[in-house]
C-alpha positions in Angstrom: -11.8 7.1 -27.5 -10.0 7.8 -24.6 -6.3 7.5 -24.6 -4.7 6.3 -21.2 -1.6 7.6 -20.3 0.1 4.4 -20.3 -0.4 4.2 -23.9 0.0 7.5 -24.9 4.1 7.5 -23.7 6.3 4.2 -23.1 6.6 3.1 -19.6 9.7 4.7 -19.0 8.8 7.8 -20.7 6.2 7.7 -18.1 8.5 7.2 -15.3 10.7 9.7 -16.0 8.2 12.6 -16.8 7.0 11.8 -12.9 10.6 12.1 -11.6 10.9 15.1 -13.0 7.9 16.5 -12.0 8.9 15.5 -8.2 12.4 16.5 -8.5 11.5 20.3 -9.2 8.5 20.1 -6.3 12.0 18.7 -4.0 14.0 21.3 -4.9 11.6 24.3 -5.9 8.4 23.4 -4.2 5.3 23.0 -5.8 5.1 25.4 -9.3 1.1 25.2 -8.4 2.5 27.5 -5.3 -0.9 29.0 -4.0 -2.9 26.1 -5.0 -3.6 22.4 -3.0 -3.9 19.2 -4.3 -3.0 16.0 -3.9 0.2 16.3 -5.7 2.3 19.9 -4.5 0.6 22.4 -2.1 1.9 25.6 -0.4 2.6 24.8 2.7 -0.6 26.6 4.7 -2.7 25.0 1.8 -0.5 21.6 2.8 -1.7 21.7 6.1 -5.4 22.3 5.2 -5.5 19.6 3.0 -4.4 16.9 5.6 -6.1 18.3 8.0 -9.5 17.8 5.9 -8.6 14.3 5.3 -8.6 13.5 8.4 -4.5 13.7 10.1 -5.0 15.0 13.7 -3.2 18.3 15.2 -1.0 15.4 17.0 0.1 14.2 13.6 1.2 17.0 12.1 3.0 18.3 15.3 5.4 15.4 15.2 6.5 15.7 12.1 9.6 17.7 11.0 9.4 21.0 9.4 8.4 20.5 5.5 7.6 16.9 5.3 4.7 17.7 5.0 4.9 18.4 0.8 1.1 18.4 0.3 1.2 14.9 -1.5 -1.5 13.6 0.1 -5.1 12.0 -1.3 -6.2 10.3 1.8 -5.0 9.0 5.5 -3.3 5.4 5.0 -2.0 5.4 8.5 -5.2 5.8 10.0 -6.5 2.5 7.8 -3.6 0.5 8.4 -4.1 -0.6 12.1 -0.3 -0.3 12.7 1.1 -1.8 16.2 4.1 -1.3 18.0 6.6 -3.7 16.7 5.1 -3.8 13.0 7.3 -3.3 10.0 5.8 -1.0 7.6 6.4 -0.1 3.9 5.7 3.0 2.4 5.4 3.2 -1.6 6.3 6.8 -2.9 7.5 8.2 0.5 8.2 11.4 -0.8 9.5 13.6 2.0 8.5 11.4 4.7 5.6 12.4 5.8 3.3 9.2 5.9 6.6 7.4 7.4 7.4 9.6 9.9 3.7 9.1 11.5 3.9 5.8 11.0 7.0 5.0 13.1 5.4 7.0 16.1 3.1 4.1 15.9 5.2 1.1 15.3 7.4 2.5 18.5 11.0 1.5 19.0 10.5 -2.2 18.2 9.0 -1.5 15.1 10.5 0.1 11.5 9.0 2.5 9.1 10.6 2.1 5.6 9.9 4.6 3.3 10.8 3.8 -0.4 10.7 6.6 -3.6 12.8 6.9 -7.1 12.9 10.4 -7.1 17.0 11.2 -5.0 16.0 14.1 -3.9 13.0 13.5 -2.0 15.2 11.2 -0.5 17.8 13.4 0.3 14.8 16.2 2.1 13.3 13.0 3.6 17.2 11.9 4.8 17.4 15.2 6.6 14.4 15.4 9.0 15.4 12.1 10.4 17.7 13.5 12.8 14.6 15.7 14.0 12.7 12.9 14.0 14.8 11.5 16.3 15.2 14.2 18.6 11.5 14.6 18.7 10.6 11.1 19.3 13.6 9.1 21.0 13.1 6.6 18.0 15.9 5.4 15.2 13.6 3.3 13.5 12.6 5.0 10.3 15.2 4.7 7.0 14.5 5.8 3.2 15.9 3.5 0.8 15.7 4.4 -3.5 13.7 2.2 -5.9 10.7 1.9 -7.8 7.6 0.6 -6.4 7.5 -1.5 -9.6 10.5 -3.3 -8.3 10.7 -2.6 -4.5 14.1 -3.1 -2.9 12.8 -4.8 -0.3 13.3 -8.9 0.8 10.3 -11.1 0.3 8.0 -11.9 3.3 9.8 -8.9 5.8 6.6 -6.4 5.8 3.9 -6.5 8.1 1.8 -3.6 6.6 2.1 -1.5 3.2 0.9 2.1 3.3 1.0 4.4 -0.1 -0.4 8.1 -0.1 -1.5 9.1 -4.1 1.3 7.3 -5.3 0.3 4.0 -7.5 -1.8 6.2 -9.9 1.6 7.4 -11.2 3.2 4.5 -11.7 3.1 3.2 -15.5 2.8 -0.6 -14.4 0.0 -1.0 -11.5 -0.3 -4.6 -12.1 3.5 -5.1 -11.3 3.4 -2.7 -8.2 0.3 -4.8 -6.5 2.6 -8.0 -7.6 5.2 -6.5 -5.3 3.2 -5.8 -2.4 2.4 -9.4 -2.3 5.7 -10.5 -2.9 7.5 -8.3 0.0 4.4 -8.8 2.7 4.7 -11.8 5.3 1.5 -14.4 5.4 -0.9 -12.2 7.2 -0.1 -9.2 5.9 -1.8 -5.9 5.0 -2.3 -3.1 2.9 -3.4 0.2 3.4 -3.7 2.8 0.6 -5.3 6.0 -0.6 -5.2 6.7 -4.3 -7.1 8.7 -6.9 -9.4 6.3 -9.5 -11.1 7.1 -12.0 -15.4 6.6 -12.0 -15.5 6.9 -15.7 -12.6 6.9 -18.5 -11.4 11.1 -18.5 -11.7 12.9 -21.5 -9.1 13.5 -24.3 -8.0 16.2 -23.5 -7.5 15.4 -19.4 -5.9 11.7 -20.3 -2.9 12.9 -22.2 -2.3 16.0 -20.1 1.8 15.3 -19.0 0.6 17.9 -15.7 -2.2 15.6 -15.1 -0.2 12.8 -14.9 2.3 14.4 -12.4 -0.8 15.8 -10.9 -2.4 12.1 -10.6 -5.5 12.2 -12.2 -3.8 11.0 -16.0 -2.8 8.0 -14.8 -5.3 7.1 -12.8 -7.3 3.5 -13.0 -10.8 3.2 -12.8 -11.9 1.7 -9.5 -13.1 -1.3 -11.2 -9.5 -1.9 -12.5 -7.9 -1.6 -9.0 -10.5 -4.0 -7.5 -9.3 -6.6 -10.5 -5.4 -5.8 -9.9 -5.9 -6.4 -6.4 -7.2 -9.6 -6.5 -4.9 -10.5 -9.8 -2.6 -10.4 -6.6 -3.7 -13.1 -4.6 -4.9 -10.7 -1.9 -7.9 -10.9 0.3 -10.2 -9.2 2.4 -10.5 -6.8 -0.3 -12.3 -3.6 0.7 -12.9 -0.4 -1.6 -13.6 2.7 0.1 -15.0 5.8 -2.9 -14.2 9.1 -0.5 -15.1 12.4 -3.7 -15.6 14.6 -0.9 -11.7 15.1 -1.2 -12.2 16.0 -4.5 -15.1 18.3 -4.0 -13.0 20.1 -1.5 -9.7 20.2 -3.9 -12.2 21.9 -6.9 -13.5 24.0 -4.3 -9.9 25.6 -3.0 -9.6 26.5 -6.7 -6.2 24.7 -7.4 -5.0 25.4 -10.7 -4.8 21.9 -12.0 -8.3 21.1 -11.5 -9.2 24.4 -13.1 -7.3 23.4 -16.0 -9.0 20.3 -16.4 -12.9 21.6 -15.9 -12.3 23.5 -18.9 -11.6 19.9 -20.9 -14.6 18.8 -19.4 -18.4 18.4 -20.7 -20.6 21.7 -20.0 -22.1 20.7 -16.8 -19.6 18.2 -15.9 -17.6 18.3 -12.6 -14.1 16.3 -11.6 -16.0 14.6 -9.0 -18.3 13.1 -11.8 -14.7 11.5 -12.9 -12.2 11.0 -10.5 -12.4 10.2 -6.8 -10.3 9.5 -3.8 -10.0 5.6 -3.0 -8.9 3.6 -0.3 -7.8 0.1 -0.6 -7.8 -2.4 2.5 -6.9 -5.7 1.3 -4.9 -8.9 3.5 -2.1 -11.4 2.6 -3.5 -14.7 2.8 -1.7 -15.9 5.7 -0.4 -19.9 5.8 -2.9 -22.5 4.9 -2.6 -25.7 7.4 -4.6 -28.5 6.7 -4.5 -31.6 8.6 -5.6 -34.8 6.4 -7.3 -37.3 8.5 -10.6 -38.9 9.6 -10.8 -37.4 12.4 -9.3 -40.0 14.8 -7.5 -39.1 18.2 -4.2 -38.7 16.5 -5.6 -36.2 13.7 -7.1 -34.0 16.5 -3.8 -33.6 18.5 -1.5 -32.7 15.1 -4.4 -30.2 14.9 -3.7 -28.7 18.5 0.5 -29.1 18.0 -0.2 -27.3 14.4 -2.0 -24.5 16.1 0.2 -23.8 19.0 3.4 -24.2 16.5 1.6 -21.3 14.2 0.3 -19.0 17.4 3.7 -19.5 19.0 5.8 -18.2 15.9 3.2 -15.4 15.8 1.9 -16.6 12.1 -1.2 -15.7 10.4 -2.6 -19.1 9.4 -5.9 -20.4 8.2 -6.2 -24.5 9.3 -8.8 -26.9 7.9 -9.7 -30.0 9.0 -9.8 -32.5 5.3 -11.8 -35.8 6.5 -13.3 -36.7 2.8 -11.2 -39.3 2.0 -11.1 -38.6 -2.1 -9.7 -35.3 -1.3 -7.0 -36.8 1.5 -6.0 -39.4 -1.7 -5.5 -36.2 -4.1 -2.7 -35.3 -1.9 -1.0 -38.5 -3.0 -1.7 -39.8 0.9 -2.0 -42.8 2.0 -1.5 -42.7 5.6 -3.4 -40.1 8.3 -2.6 -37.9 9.7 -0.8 -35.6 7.9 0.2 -31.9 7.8 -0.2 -29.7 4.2 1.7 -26.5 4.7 0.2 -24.0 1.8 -0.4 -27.2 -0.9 2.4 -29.2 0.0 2.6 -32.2 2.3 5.3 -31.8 5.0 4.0 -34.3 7.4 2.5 -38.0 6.7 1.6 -40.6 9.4 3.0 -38.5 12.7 2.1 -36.7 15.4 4.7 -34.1 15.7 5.2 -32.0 19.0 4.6 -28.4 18.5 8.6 -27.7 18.5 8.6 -30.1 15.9 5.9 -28.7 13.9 7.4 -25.2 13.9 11.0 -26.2 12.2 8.3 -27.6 9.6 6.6 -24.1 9.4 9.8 -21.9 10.1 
């Protein structure tokens, strides 16, 4: 039987053992120091890794010197469809690197948060902003400390989520997707790369404490994720397998993956296991639904509601409900009226759109 890392320590044993491990890459750099991977690479192996991933030479030319830690499984911000003027969250923001990209893209009117747990990536994250600044003319990035099981973040504020081989470590996935729903507005997105699992790992990979800090021990299978995700509430749900990445990983002979080939069947590879995954998934935005026959007056709340949502710049999905069994389960007796996500803010009016966006507001 294979033992997950979850259950082999208590959550917080968990949680700790990864702070530690990305406290001493902070401070010492990565003990793997020749090798590359997805969690600590030297920084010329740092720079081939992103690059085969897919970052461009623009990317990586805009960042500050040593953000880029080498902590990267896949390309979020290339996925995400960020515009200027989003608000973007980044889970596990290490040293900045994903965030710093990211606020090139949301531009001036936008912000690029970057939450992690670990102080001192914060603190090497804390100083490139200044050259951040200088480089790009923006102040729109911050880092703020927390746990992506418990982001400190407000509910509804984010436009897009973005999270670079970060939720495999993190002893309570169900919680962090939870989260992301909680803190994205209607509408919102998410955009991450992760390692998953194909198949449960072996023994003797599953309880390896530099496999977890390495992020293949805590890995979920991809099955899992797909269920976690939609446990959620999100939508639009889209699961990307790229093992390439981990083909090339094995093939730049990092020490880690070495180390776990040996606890492998003869014959096996890590690719047979473990993959790189991306996760595209949507918010369900507002759901308007005018109650009515059909009549005159239903079709003009129906406009009013529609400008009011495009107006405020809300993701909405609006149905038209004419059966009259269904109207009646609403507890409605006169049409038309206005349901705002379940619950009946309008009955018998035709509000102006001004109106209808104090309702939706």
């Amino acid at each position: 039987m294979t033992i997950r890392m979850e259950n082999y320590m208590d959550k917080e044993s968990v949680r700790q053992k990864v702070r530690e491990g990305y406290t001493q890459i902070a401070v010492l750099g990565n003990p793997r120091r020749e090798g590359v991977s997805c969690c600590g690479s030297s920084p010329a192996a740092a720079e081939e890794l992103v690059r085969h991933i897919g970052y461009s030479s623009d990317d990586l030319a805009a960042l500050p010197e040593g953000a880029n830690m080498g902590l990267s499984c896949g390309n979020p911000t290339a996925i995400a469809s960020l515009k200027p003027g989003d608000v973007v969250l980044d889970l596990g923001a290490g040293g900045g690197f994903d965030v710093f990209i990211a606020g090139r893209k949301v531009g001036a009117t936008g912000r690029a948060i970057g939450v992690d747990m670990t102080p001192e990536m914060l603190m090497k994250a804390r100083r490139n902003c200044a050259a951040y600044t200088r480089q790009t003319g923006f102040d729109n990035v911050e880092f703020r400390l927390g746990e992506i099981e418990h982001l400190p973040v407000a509910d509804a504020s984010v436009d897009a989520i973005i999270s670079n081989c970060v939720i495999n470590l993190s002893p309570d996935k169900p919680q962090v997707w939870r989260e992301m729903a909680r803190v994205l507005k209607p509408g919102g997105r998410v955009a991450v790369s992760d390692l998953a699992l194909f198949q449960p790992l072996p023994d003797g990979v599953a309880t390896m404490a530099a496999a977890l800090i390495g992020c293949v021990a805590g890995a979920a299978l991809v099955a899992e994720t797909e269920r976690m995700v939609r446990a959620a509430g999100f939508t639009d749900i889209t699961l990307t397998t790229k093992p390439d990445y981990i083909n090339a990983v094995t093939d730049l002979d990092d020490p880690l993956y070495q180390q776990i080939i040996e606890q492998l069947p003869v014959g096996a590879k890590v690719a047979d296991y473990v993959t790189s995954l991306e996760v595209k998934a949507r918010k369900p935005g507002k759901r308007l639904q005018i109650l009515g026959p059909g009549c005159a007056r239903c079709t003009t709340l129906a406009a009013n509601t529609e400008a009011a949502a495009k107006e405020l710049g809300l993701a909405y999905e609006l149905e038209k409900v004419t059966d009259l069994q269904q109207i009646m389960a609403f507890g409605v007796m006169t049409t038309p009226a206005l349901v705002v996500n379940g619950v009946v803010k309008v009955v018998g009016k035709v509000l102006s759109p001004d109106e209808i966006k104090k309702v939706l507001q």
